[in-house]
DRENVEXZA-809323 format. One record per residue (C-alpha): x, y, z; chain. Coordinates in steps of 0.001 Angstrom, whole numbers. Layout:
<atoms>
x y z unit
X Y Z A
...
</atoms>
This chain:
<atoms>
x y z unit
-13380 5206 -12260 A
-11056 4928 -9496 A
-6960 3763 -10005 A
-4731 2497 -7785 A
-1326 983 -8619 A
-207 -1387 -6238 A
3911 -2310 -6206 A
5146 -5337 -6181 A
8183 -6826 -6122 A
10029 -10282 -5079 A
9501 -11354 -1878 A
6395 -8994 -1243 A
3808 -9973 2035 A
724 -11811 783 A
-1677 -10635 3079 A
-972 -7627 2558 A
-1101 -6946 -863 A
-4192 -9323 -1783 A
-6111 -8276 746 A
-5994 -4574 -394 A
-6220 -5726 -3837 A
-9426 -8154 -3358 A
-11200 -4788 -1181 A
-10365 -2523 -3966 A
-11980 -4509 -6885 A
-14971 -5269 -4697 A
-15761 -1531 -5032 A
-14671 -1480 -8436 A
-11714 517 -8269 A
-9365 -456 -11017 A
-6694 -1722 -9746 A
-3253 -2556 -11521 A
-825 -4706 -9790 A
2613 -3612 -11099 A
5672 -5785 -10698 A
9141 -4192 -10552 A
10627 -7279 -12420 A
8686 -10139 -14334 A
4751 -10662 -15247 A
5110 -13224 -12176 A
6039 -12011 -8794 A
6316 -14592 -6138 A
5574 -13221 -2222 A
7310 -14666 770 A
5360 -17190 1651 A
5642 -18531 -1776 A
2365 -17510 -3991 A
2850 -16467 -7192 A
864 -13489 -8499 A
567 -12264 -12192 A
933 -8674 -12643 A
-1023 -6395 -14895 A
1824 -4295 -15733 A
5958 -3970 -15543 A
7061 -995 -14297 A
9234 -118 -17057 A
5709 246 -19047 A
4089 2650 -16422 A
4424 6655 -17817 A
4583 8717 -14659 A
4182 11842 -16591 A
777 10524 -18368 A
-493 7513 -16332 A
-2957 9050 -13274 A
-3683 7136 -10181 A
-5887 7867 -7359 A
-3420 6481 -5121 A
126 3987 -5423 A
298 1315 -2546 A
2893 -450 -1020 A
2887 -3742 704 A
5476 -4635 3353 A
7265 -8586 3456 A
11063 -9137 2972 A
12982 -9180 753 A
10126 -7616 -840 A
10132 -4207 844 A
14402 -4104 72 A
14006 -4769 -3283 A
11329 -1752 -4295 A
13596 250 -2000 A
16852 -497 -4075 A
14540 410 -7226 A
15274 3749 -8776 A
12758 3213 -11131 A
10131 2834 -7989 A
11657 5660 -6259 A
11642 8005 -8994 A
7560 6529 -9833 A
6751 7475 -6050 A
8509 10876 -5545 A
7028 12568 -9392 A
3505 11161 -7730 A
3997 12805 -4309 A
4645 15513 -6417 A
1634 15394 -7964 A
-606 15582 -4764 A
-922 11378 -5243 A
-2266 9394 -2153 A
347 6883 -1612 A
-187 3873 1137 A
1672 1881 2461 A
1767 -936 5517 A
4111 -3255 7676 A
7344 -2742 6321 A
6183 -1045 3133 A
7021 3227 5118 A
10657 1840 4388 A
10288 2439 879 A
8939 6020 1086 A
11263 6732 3312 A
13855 5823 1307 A
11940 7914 -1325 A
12606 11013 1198 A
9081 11286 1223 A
8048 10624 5237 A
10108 13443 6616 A
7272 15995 7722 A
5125 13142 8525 A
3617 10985 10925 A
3203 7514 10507 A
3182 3919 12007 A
4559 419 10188 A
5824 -2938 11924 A
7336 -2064 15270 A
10632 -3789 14421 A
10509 -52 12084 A
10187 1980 14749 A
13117 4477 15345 A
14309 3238 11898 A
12115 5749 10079 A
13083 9237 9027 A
9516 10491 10497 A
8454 13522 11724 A
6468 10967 14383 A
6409 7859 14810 A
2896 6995 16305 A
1598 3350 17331 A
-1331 2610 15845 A
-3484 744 13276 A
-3716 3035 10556 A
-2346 6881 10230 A
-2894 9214 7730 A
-718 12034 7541 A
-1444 14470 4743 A
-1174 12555 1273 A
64 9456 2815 A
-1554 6583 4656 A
452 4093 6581 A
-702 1107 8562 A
442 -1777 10879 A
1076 -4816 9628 A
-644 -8129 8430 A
-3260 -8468 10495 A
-4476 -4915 9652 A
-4382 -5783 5975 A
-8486 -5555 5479 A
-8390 -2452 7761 A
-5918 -727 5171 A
-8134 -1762 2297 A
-10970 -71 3678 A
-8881 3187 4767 A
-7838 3691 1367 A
-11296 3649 -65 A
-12319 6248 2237 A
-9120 8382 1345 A
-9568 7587 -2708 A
-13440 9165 -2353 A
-15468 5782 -1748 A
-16617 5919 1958 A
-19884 4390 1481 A
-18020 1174 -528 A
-15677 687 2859 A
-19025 713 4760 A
-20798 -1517 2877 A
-17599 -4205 2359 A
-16913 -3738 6448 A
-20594 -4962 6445 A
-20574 -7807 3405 A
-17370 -9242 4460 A
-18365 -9249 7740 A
-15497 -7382 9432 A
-18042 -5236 11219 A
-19075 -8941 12706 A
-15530 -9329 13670 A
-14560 -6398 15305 A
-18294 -6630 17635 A
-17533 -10746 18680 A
-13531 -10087 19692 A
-14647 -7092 21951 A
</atoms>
């Protein structure tokens, strides 16, 4: 079975992490949602979320994922960056060869990680120039070696599906782009 950790902390964008999270268990990828502080994390638009795991509980020399994800929103986004515990979690996966993802303003916190140098990537555009990238590139969704970045909110779904092609599940992003009728979506607004 598939794993992906997603990280979570105070302040985190909605959209962003539950769509991701709602695409991934539709294919049955097991997904734990891991807060950096209590079992409830609140997002900035206010919705509360209950995590599956701290991270003080997560082993990063024993625990395997497929791939970590990060979801952008403020303060969210500064508080996993001002987390040694998340930094140190990210750079032992990168490591490892781990996918990691991230969207909006979630390339902040690999940056900070020192993990984006020799890559290219996109994020919000209020990011852009902010990065230490090796280019910054305007688009949807990027994937630059082991690590996937995307836009922003509105390209939430569109990240969901990227990372099931990247994790080994190609055939589940088809047939969710189909079921949840983003396929539909993406033929009506041309």
């Amino acid at each position: 079975m598939y794993k992906v950790l997603v990280l979570l902390a105070k302040g985190f964008e909605e959209i962003e992490a539950i769509a991701v999270i709602d695409i991934l268990r539709r294919a049955n990828v097991k997904v734990q949602i891991c807060s950096t502080d209590k079992e409830y994390v609140t997002g900035s638009h206010g919705i509360t979320v209950k995590s599956d795991v701290r991270i003080e509980f997560i082993d990063i020399y024993n625990d395997t994922y497929d791939l970590i994800y990060v979801p952008g929103g403020q303060p969210g986004v500064d508080n996993l960056a001002a987390d040694d515990r998340v930094l140190e979690l990210l750079k032992k996966y990168h490591e490892d060869g781990t996918l990691l993802a991230a969207i909006c303003a979630g390339p902040k916190v690999l940056d900070t990680a020192g993990l984006l140098t020799d890559k290219e990537v996109t994020s919000y555009p209020t990011y852009k120039g902010k990065l230490n990238v090796k280019n910054y590139v305007d688009e949807i969704f990027v994937r630059s070696a082991n690590v996937l970045t995307g836009r922003g909110p509105g390209t939430a779904m569109d990240m969901g599906f990227h990372i099931l092609e990247a994790i080994g599940l190609p055939e589940e992003a088809v047939r969710l782009r189909q079921e949840m009728q983003y396929d539909f979506l993406l033929e009506k607004e041309k």
